[in-house]
MARFI-436785 format. One record per atom (N, C-alpha, C, O, CB): y negated, x, z negated. Coordinates in Angstrom, 3 decimals. Last residue first. Glycine has a CB too. Layout:
<atom <Y,X,Z>>
...
***
This chain:
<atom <2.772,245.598,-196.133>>
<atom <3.336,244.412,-196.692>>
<atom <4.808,244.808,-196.930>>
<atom <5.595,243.995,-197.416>>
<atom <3.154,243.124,-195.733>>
<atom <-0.186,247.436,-196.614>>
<atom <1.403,247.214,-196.056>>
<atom <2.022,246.310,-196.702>>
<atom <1.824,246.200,-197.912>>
<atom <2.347,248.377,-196.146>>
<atom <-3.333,247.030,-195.357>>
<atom <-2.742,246.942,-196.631>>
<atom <-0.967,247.309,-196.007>>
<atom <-0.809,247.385,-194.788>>
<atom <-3.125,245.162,-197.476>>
<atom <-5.341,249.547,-193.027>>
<atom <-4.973,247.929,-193.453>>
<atom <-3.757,248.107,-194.942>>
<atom <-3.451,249.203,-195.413>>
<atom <-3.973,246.930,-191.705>>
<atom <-8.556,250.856,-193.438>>
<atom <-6.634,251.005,-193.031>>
<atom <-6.487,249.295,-194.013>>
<atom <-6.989,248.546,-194.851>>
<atom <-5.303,253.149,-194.198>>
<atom <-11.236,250.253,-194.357>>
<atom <-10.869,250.490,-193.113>>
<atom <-9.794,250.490,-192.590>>
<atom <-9.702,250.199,-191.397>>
<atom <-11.170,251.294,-192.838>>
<atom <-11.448,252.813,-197.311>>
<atom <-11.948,251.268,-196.268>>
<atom <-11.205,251.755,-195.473>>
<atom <-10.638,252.847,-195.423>>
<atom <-13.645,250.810,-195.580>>
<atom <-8.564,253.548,-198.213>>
<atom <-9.673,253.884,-198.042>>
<atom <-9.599,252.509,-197.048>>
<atom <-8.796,251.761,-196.489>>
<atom <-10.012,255.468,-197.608>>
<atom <-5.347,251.877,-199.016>>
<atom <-5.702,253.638,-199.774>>
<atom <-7.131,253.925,-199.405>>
<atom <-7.503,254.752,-200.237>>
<atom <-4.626,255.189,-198.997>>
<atom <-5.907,249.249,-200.396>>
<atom <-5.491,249.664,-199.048>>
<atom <-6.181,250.921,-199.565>>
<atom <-7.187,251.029,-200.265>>
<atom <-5.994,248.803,-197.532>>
<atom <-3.412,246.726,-201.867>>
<atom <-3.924,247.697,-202.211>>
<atom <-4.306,248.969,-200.543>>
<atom <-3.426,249.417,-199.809>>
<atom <-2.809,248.136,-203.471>>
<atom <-0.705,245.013,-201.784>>
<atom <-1.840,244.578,-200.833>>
<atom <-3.238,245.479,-201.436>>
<atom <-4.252,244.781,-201.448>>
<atom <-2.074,242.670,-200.917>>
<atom <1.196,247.092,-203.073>>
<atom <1.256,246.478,-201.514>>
<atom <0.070,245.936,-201.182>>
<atom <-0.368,246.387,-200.124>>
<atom <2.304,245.334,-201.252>>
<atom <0.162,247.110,-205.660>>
<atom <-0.379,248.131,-205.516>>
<atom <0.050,247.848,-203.546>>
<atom <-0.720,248.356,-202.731>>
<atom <0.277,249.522,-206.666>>
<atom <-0.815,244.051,-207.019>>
<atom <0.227,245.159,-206.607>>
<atom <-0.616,245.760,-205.554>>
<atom <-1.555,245.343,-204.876>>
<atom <1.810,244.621,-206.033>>
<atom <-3.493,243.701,-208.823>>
<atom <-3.312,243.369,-207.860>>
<atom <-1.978,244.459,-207.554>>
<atom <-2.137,245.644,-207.850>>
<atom <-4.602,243.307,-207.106>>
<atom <-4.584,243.369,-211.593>>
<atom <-3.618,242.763,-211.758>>
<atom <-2.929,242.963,-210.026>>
<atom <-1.848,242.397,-209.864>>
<atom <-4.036,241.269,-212.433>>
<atom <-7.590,240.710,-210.551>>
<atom <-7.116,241.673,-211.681>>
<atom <-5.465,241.779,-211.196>>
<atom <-4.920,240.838,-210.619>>
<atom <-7.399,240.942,-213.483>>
<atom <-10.658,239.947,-209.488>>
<atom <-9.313,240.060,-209.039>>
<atom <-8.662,241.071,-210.376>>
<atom <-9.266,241.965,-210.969>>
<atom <-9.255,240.796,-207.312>>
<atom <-13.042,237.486,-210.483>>
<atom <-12.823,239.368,-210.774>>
<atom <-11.265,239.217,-210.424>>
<atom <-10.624,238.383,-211.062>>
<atom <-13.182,240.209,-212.857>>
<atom <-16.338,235.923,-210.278>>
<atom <-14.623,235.824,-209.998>>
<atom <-14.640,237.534,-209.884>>
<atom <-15.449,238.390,-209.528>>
<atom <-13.925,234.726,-208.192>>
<atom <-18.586,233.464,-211.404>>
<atom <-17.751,234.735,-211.409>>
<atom <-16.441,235.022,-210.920>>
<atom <-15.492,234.294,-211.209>>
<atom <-17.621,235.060,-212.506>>
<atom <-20.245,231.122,-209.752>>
<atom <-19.387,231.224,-210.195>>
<atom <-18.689,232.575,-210.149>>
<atom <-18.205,232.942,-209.078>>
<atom <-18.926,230.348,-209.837>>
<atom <-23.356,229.397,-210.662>>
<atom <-22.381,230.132,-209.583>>
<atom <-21.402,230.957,-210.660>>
<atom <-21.599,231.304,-211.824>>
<atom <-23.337,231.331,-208.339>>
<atom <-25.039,226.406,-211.104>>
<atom <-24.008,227.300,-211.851>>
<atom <-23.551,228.664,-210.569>>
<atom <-23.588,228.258,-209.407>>
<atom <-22.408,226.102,-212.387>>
<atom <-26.832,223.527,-212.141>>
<atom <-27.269,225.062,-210.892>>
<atom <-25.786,225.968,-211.884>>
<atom <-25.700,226.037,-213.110>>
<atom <-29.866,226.272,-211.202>>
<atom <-26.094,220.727,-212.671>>
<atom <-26.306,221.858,-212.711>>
<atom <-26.605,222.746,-211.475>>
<atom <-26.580,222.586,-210.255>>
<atom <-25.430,222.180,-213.314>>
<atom <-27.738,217.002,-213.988>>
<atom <-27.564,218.237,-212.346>>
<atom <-27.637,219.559,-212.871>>
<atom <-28.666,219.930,-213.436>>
<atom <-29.069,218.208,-210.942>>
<atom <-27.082,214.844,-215.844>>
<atom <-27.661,215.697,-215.655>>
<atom <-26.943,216.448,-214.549>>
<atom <-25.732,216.434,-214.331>>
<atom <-27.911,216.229,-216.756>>
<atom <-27.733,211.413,-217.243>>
<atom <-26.946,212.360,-216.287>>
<atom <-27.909,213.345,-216.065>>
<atom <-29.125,213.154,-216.036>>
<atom <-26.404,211.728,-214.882>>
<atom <-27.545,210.140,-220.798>>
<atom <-28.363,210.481,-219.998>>
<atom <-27.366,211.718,-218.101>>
<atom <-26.520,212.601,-218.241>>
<atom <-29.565,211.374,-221.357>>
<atom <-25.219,207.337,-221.390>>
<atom <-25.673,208.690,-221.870>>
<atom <-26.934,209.073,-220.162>>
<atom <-27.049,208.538,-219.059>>
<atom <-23.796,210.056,-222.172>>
<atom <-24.530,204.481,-221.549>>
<atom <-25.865,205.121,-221.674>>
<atom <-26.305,206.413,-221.841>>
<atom <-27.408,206.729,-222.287>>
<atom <-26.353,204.688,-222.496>>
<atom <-22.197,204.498,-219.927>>
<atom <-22.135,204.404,-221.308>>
<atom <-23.351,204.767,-222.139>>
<atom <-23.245,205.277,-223.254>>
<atom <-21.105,205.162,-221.697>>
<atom <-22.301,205.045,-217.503>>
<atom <-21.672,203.207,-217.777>>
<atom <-22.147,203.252,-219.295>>
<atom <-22.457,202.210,-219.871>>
<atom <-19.424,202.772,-217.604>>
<atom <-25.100,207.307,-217.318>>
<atom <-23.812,206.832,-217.414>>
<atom <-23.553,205.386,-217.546>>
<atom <-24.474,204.582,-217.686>>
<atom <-23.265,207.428,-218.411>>
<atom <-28.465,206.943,-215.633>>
<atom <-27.387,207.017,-217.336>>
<atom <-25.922,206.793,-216.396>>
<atom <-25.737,206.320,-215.275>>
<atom <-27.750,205.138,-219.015>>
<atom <-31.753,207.959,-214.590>>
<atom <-30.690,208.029,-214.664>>
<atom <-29.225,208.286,-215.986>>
<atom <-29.005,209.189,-216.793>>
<atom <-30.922,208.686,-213.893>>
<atom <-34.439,208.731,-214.900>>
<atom <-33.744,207.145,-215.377>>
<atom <-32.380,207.075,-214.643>>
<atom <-32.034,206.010,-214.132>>
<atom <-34.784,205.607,-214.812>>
<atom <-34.075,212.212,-213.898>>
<atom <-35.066,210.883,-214.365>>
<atom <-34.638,209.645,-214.255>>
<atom <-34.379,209.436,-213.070>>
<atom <-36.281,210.744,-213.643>>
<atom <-31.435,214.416,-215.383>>
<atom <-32.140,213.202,-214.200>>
<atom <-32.725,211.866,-214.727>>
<atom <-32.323,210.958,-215.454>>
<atom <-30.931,212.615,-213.107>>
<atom <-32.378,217.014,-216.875>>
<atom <-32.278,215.774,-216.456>>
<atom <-32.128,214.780,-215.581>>
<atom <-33.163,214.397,-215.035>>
<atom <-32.692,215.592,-216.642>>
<atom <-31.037,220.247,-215.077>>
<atom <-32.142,218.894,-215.366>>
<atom <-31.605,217.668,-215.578>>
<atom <-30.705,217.159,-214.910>>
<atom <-33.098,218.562,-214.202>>
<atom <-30.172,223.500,-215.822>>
<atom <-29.669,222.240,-216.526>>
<atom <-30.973,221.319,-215.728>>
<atom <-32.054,221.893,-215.862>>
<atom <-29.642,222.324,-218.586>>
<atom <-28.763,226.851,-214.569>>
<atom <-29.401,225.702,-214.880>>
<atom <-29.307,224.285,-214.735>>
<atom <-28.626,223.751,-213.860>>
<atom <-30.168,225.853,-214.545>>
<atom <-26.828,228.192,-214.609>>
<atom <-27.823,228.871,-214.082>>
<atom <-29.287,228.295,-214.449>>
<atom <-30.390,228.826,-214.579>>
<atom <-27.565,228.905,-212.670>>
<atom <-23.794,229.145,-216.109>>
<atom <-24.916,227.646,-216.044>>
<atom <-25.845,228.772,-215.406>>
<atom <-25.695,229.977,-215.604>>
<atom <-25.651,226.568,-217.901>>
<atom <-21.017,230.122,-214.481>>
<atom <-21.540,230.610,-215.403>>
<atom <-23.201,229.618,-214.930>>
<atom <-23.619,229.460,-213.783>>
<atom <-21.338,232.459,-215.407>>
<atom <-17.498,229.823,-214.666>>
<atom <-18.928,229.540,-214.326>>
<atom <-19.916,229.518,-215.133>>
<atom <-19.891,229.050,-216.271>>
<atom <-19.069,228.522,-213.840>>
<atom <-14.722,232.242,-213.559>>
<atom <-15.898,231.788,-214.804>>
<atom <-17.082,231.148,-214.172>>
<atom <-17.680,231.727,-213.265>>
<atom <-16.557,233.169,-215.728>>
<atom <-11.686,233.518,-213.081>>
<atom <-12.785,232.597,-212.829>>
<atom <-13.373,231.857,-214.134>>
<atom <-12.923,231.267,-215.117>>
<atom <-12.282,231.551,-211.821>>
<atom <-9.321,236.057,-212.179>>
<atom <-10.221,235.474,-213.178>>
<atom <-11.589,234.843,-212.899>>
<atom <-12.535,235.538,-212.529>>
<atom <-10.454,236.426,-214.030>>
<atom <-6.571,235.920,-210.592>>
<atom <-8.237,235.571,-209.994>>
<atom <-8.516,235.350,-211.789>>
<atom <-7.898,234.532,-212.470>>
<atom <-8.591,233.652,-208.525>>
<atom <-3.899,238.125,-209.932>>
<atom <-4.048,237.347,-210.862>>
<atom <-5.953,237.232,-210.768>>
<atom <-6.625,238.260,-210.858>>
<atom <-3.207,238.006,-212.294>>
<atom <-1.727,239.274,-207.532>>
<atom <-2.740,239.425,-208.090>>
<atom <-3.127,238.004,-209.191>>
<atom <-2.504,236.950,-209.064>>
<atom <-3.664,239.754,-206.940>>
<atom <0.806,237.755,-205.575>>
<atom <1.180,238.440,-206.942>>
<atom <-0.685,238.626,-207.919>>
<atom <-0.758,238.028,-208.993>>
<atom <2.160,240.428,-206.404>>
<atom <0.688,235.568,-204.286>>
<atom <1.242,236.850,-203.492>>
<atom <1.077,238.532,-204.921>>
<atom <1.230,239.754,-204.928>>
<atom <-0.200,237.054,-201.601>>
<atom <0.270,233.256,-205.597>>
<atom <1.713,234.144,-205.126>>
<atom <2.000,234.912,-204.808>>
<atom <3.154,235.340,-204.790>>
<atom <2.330,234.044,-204.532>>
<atom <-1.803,234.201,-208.277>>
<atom <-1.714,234.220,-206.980>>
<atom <-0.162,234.103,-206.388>>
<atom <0.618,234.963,-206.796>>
<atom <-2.407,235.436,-206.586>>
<atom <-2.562,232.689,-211.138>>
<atom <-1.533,233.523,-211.238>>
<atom <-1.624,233.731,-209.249>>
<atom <-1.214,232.604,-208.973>>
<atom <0.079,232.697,-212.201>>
<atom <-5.578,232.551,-212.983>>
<atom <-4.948,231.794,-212.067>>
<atom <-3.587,232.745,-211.611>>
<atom <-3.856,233.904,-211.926>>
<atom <-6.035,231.409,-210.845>>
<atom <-7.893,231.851,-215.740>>
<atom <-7.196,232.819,-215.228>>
<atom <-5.864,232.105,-214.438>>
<atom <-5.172,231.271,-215.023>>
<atom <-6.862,233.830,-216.406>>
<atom <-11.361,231.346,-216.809>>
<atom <-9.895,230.975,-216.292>>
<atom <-9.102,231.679,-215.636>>
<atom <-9.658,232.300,-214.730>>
<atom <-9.844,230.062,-215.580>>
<atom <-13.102,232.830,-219.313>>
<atom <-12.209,233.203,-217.662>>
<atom <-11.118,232.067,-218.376>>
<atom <-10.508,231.883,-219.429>>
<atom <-11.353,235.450,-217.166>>
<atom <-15.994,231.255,-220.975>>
<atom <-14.601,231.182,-220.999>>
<atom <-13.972,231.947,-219.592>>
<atom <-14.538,231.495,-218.596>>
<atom <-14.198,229.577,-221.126>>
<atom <-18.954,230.889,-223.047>>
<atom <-18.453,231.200,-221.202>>
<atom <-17.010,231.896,-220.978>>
<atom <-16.979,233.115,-220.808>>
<atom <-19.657,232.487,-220.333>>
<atom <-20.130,229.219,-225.388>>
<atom <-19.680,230.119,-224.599>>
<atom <-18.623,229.907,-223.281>>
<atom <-17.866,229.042,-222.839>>
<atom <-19.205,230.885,-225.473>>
<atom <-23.565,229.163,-225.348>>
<atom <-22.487,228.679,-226.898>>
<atom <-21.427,230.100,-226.843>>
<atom <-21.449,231.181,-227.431>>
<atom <-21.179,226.644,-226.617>>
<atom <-26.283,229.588,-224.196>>
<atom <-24.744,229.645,-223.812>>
<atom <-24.107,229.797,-225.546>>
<atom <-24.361,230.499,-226.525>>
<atom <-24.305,231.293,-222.540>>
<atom <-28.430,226.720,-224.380>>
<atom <-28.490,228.184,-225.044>>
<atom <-26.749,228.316,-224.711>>
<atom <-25.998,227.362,-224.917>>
<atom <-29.131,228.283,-227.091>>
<atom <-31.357,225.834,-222.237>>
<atom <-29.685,225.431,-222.890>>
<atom <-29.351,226.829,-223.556>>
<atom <-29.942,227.872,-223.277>>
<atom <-28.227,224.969,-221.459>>
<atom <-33.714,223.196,-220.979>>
<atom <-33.195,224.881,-222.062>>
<atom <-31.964,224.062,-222.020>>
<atom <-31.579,222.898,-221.907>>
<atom <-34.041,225.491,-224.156>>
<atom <-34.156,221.415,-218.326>>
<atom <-33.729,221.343,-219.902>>
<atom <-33.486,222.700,-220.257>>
<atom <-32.836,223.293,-219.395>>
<atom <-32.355,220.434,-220.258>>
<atom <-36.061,220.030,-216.583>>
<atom <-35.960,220.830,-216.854>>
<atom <-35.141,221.052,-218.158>>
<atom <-35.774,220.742,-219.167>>
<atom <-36.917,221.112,-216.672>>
<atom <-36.534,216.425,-215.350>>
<atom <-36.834,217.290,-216.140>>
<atom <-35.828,218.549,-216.324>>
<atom <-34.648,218.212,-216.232>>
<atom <-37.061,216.607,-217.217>>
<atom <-35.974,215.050,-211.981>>
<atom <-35.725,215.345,-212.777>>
<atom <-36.541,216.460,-214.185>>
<atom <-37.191,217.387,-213.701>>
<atom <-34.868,215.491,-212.165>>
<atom <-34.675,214.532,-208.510>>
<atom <-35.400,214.457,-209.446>>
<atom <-35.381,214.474,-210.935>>
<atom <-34.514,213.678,-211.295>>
<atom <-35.748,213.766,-209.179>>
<atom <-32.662,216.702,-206.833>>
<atom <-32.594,215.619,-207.506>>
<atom <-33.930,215.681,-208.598>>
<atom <-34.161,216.634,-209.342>>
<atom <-31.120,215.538,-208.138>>
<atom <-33.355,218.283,-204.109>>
<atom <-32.950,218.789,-205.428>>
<atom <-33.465,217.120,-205.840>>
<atom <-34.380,216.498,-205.301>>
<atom <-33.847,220.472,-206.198>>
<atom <-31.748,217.795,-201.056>>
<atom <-33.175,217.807,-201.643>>
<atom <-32.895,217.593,-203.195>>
<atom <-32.154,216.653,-203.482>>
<atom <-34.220,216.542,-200.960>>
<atom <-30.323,219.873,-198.889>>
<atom <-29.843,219.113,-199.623>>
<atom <-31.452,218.742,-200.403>>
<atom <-32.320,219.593,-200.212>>
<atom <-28.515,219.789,-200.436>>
<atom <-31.538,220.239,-195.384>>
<atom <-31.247,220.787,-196.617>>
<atom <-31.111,219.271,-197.475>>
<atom <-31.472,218.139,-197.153>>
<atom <-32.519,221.966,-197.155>>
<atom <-29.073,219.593,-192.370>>
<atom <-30.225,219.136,-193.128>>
<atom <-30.094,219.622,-194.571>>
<atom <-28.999,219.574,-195.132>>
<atom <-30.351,217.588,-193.069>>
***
């Protein structure tokens, strides 16, 4: 069953800024991860314990492999990596 988008106003947002997290793999490569806002709403009479207003994002998320040994590296599509 689809999810049904939360009721709500529309908000602008202006990107300040958009940070990589950067993760170490064991098997050695290093994931740079970023989310990046797609979009902001209000939610209509909806607050925090602390009266702030709650809001619903739309975000997807960047990811860039960096850093990968050249073992799990495969010379053309199709051939497998060597371990």
């Amino acid at each position: 069953m689809a999810q049904q988008l939360p009721e709500g106003e529309p908000v602008d947002f202006e990107v300040l800024r958009e940070e990589w997290n950067e993760y170490h793999l064991a098997d050695g490569p290093t994931l740079k991860v970023k989310l990046v806002l797609t979009g902001v709403i209000r939610l209509k009479d909806k607050f925090d314990p602390a009266g702030n207003p709650v809001y619903a994002i739309s975000n997807q998320n960047a990811v860039r492999v960096v850093n990968v040994p050249s073992s799990l590296r495969i010379k053309q599509w199709g051939s497998t990596p060597t371990v």
